[in-house]
C-alpha positions as CSV (number, residue, x, y, z in Angstrom):
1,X,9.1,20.1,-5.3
2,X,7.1,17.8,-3.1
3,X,7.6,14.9,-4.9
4,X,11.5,15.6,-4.9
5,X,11.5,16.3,-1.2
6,X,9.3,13.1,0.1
7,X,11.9,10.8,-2.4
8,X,14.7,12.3,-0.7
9,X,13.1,11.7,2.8
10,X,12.6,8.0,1.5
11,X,15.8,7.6,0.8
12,X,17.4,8.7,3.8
13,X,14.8,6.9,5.9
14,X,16.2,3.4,3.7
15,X,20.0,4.4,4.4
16,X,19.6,4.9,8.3
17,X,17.3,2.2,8.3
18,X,19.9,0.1,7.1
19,X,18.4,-1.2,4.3
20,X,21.7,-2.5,2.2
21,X,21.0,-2.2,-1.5
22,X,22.4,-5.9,-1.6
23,X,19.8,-7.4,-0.4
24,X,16.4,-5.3,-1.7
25,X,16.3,-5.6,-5.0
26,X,16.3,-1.9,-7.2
27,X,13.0,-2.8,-8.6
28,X,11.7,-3.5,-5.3
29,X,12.6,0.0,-4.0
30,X,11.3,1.5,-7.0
31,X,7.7,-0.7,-6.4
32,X,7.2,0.6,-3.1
33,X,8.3,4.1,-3.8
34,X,5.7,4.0,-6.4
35,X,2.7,2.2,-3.8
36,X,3.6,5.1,-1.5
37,X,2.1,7.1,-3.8
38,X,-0.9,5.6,-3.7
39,X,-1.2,5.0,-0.1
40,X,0.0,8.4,0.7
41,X,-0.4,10.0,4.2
42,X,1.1,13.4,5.7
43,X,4.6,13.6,6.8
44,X,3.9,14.2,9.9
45,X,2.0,11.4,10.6
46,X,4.9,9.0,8.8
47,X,7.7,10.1,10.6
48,X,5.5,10.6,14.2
49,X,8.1,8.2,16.2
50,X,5.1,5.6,16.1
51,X,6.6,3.0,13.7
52,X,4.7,0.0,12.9
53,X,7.5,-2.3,13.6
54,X,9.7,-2.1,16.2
55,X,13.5,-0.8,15.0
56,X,15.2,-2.4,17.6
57,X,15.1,-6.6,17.0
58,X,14.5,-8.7,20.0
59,X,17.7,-8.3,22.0
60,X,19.2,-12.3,21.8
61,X,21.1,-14.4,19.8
62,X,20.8,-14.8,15.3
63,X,17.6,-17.5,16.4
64,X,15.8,-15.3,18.0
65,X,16.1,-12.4,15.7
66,X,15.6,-14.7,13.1
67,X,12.0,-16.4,15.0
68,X,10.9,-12.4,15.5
69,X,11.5,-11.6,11.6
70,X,9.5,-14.9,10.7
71,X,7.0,-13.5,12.4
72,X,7.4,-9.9,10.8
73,X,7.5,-11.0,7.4
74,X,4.0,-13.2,8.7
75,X,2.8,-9.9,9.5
76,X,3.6,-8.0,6.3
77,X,2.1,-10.9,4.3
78,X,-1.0,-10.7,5.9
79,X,-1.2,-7.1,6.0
80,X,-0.1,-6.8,1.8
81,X,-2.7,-9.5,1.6
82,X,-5.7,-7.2,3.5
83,X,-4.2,-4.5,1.3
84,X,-5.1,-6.4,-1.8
85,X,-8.6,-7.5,-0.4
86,X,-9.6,-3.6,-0.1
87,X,-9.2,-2.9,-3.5
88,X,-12.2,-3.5,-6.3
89,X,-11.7,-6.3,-8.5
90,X,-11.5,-5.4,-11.9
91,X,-15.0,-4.8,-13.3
92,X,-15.8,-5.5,-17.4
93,X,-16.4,-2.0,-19.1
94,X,-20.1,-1.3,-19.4
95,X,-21.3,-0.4,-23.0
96,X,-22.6,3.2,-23.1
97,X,-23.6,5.3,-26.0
98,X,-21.0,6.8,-27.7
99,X,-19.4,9.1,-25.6
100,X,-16.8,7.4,-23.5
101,X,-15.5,8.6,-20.2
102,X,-12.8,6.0,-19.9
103,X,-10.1,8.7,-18.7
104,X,-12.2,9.3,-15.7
105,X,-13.0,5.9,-14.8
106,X,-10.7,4.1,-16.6
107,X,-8.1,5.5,-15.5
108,X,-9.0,5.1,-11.9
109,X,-9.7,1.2,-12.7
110,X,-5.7,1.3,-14.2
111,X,-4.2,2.8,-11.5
112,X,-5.8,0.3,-9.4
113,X,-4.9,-2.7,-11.4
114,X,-1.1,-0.8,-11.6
115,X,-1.4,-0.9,-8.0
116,X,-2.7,-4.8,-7.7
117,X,0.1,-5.2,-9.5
118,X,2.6,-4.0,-7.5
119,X,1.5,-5.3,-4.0
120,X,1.5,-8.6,-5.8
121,X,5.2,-8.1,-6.6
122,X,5.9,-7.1,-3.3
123,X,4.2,-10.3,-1.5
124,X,5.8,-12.2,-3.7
125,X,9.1,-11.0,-2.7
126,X,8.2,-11.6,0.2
127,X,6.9,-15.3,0.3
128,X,10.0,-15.6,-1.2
129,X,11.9,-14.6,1.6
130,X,10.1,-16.5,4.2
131,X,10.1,-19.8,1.7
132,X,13.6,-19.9,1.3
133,X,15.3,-18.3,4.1
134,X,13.1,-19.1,7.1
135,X,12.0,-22.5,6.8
136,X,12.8,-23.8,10.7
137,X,11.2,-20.5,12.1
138,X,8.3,-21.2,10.6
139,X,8.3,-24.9,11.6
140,X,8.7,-23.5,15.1
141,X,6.1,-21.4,14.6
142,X,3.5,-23.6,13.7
143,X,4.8,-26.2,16.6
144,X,4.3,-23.1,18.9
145,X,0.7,-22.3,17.4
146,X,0.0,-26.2,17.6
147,X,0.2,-25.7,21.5
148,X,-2.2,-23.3,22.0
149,X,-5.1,-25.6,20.1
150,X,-4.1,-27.9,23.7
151,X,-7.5,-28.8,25.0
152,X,-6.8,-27.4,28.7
153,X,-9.9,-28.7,30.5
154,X,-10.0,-31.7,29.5
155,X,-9.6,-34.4,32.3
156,X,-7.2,-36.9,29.8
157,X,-4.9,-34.3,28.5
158,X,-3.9,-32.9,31.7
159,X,-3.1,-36.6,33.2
160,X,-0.9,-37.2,30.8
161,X,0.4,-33.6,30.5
162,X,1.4,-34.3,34.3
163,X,3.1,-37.5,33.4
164,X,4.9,-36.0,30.8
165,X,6.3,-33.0,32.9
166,X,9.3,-34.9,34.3
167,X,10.9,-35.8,31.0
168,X,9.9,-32.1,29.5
169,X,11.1,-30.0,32.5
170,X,14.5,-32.2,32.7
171,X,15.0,-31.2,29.1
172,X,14.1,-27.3,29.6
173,X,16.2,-27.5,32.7
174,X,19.2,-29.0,30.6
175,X,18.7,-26.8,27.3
176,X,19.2,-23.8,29.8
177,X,22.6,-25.0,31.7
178,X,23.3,-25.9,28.1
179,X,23.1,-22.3,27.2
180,X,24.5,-20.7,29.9
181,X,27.7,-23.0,29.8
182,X,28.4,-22.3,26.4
183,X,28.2,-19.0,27.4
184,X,30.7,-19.2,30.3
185,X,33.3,-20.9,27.8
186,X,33.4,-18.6,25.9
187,X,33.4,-16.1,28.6
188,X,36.7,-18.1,29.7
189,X,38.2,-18.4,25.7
190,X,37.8,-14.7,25.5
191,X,39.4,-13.5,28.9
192,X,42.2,-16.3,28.0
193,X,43.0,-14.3,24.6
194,X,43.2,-11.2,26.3
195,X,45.3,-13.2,29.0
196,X,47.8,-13.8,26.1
197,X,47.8,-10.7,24.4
C-alpha cells in the first residue's frame, strides 16, 4: 500500500513538475524511482515546501536560464558524485568455515553495488546533458571562475586593471543599450501589429 501510494506521489510530483516524458528517458525514471528506495526519507520531510532547487528558473531570457541550469546540473554532478563516495567499495568475500551468511551480508554488499550502479547511470545521463547541450555555459562558467583566481592586492594587476577599465566599461556600457534597444524594437514591432490588426 505504501509502496503504491509514494509511486503515485512520484508521479504526480514528475507531471506538475513538468518533467515531459520526451526528454527523461523511461529507464531514467524507473532508475531514480528505484534510488529513492534506497535513499528513503519520510513524506513529510520530502514534500516540506523546502526543495533543494529552486522551482522557479532565474526570471530572464533562454541564456540565463540556460547559465543557471549549467550550474544546476554542476550541482547534481557533484552531489551524485558525494553520493557515490559515501558508499563502501566492494570488499572480496572473506573465506569462513562452512557456513555461509552471504544473504545477510551479501546481500547488503548487492544492493549497494545495484545502487553504485544506478547513480552511475544517472551521472552519466547527466554529463551527458551538460557535454552536449551546454557547452558555452560552461565556457562562461569557467571564464567567470577564472576571475575570481584575480590576484587583487597585487600592485601590477590593479595598474593595468585600471588601464583596462575604459575599453571594458565602454563595452558593458554598449552590451546594455544593446539590450535594451533590441528590447524597445520589438516593443515598437509588437504595438505596430496590434496597430494593424
Amino acid at each position: 500500500m505504501m509502496m503504491a501510494l509514494m509511486k503515485v506521489l512520484l508521479c504526480l510530483w514528475l507531471t506538475v513538475s513538468g518533467v515531459g516524458a520526451s526528454y527523461v528517458p523511461q529507464e531514467m525514471n524507473k532508475t531514480i524511482q528505484n534510488l529513492l528506495q534506497y535513499y528513503k526519507i519520510p513524506n513529510a520531510v520530502r514534500f516540506n515546501g523546502n526543495p533543494v532547487f529552486p522551482k522557479d528558473l532565474v526570471d530572464g531570457n533562454v541564456e540565463m536560464k540556460m547559465v543557471f541550469m549549467h550550474g544546476v546540473l554542476e550541482t547534481y554532478e557533484e552531489l551524485i558524485g558525494r553520493m557515490l563516495s559515501q558508499l563502501p567499495t566492494a570488499t572480496p568475500p572473506l573465506a569462513s568455515s562452512g557456513t555461509t551468511s552471504n544473504h545477510d551480508s551479501g546481500g547488503g554488499a548487492q544492493v549497494k553495488a545495484d545502487v553504485r550502479s544506478k547513480l552511475t547511470y544517472v551521472l552519466g545521463k547527466i554529463q551527458y546533458l551538460k557535454r552536449h547541450r551546454y557547452q558555452e555555459q560552461e565556457k562562461l562558467l569557467l571564464s567567470l571562475q577564472s576571475l575570481k583566481s584575480i590576484q587583487m592586492s597585487n600592485r601590477t594587476v590593479q595598474s593595468k586593471a585600471l588601464w583596462e577599465l575604459p575599453q571594458l566599461f565602454e563595452k558593458a556600457s554598449s552590451l546594455a543599450d544593446d539590450k535594451m534597444r533590441r528590447r524597445r524594437r520589438r516593443r515598437q514591432a509588437r504595438n505596430r501589429m496590434h496597430l494593424k490588426a
